[in-house]
C-alpha positions in Angstrom: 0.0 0.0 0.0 1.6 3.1 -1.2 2.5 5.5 1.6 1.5 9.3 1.9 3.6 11.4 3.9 2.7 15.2 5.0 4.1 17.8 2.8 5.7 20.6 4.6 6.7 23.6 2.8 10.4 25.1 3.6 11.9 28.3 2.7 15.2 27.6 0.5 16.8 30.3 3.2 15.2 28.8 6.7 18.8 28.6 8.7 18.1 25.2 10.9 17.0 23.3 7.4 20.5 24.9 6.0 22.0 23.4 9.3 20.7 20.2 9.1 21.6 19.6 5.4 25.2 20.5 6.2 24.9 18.2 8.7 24.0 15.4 6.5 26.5 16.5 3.7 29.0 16.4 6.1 28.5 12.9 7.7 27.4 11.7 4.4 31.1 9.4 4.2 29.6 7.4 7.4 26.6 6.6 5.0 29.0 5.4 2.3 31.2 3.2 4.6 28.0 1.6 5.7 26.3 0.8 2.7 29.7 -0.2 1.1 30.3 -2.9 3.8 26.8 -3.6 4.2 27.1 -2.4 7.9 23.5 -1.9 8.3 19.9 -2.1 6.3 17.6 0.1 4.9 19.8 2.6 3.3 17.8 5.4 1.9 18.4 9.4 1.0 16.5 12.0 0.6 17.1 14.3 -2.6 15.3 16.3 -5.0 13.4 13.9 -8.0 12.3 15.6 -11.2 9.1 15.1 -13.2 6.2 16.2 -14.9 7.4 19.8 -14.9 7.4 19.3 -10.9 10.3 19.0 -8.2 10.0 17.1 -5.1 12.4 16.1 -1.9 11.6 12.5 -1.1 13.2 9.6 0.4 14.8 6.6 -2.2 15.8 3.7 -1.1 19.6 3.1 -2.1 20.0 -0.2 -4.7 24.0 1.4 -5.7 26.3 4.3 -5.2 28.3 5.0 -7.6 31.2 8.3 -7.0 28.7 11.3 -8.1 24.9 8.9 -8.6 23.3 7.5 -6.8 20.2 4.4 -7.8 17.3 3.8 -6.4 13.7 3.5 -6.3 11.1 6.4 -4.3 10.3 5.3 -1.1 6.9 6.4 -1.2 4.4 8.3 -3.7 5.2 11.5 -5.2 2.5 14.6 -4.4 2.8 15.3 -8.1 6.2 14.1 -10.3 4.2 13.2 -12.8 3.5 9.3 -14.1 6.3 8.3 -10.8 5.1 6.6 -8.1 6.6 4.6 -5.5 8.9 1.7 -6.6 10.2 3.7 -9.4 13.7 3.8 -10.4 15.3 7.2 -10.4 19.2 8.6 -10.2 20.0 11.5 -8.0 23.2 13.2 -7.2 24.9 12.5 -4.6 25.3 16.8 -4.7 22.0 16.9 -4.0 21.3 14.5 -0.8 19.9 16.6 1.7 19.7 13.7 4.2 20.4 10.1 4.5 19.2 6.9 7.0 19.9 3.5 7.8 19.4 1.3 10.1 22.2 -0.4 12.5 21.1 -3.0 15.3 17.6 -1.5 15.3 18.4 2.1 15.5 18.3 4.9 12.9 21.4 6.4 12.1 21.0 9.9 10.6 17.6 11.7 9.9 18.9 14.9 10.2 15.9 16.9 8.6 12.6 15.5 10.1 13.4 17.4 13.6 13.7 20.6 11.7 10.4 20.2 9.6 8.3 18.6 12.7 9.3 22.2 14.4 7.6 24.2 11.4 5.4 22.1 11.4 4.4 22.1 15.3 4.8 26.1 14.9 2.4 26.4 11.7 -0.1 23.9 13.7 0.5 26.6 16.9 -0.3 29.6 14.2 -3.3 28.2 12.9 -4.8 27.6 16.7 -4.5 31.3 17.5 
């Protein structure tokens, strides 16, 4: 059953999204040492994907990483990339993860980003209550 996951809207120049990608671009040669040597499961990014004139930042999950691409297929369904749905293949740059999970002995390593957009998201839900 395809999954739907809340789309929150963030400003290119909100400074803890800017923080939390840096973050992520930073520790991304933990990522690669883990997936390399298999140190883990359920490797997946998250990176812009292009389609039907649209451009969205969703999760793949990881199949092969290559020096500058990375392949996969989306982890879930698109809002609107046009005929892509979950399960598609798709390449991303690996210039243009702006996060990254896996998961070693039961625990998530990473996630950098969801923090960040669960406090826009707990202050636009505050906003809207006034």
């Amino acid at each position: 059953e395809p999954t739907r996951l809340p789309v929150i809207e963030v400003p290119d120049d909100d400074p803890r999204m800017q923080a939390a990608v840096e973050e992520a671009r930073a520790r991304w040669p933990e990522f690669v040492a883990a997936f390399r040597a298999r140190d883990g499961e359920m490797f997946s990014v998250k990176a812009p994907v292009h389609g039907g004139g649209n451009t969205e930042f969703i999760w793949i999950e990881v199949e092969s990483l290559e020096e500058s691409i990375i392949r996969g297929k989306l982890g879930n369904d698109p809002v609107d990339l046009g005929g892509l749905k979950a399960g598609h293949d798709v390449r991303v740059a690996v210039a243009d993860v702006n996060d990254w999970v896996f998961m070693r002995a039961g625990k998530p390593e990473g996630l950098f980003t969801p923090k960040v957009l669960e406090a826009i998201q707990a202050a636009a839900a505050g906003e809207a209550s006034r």
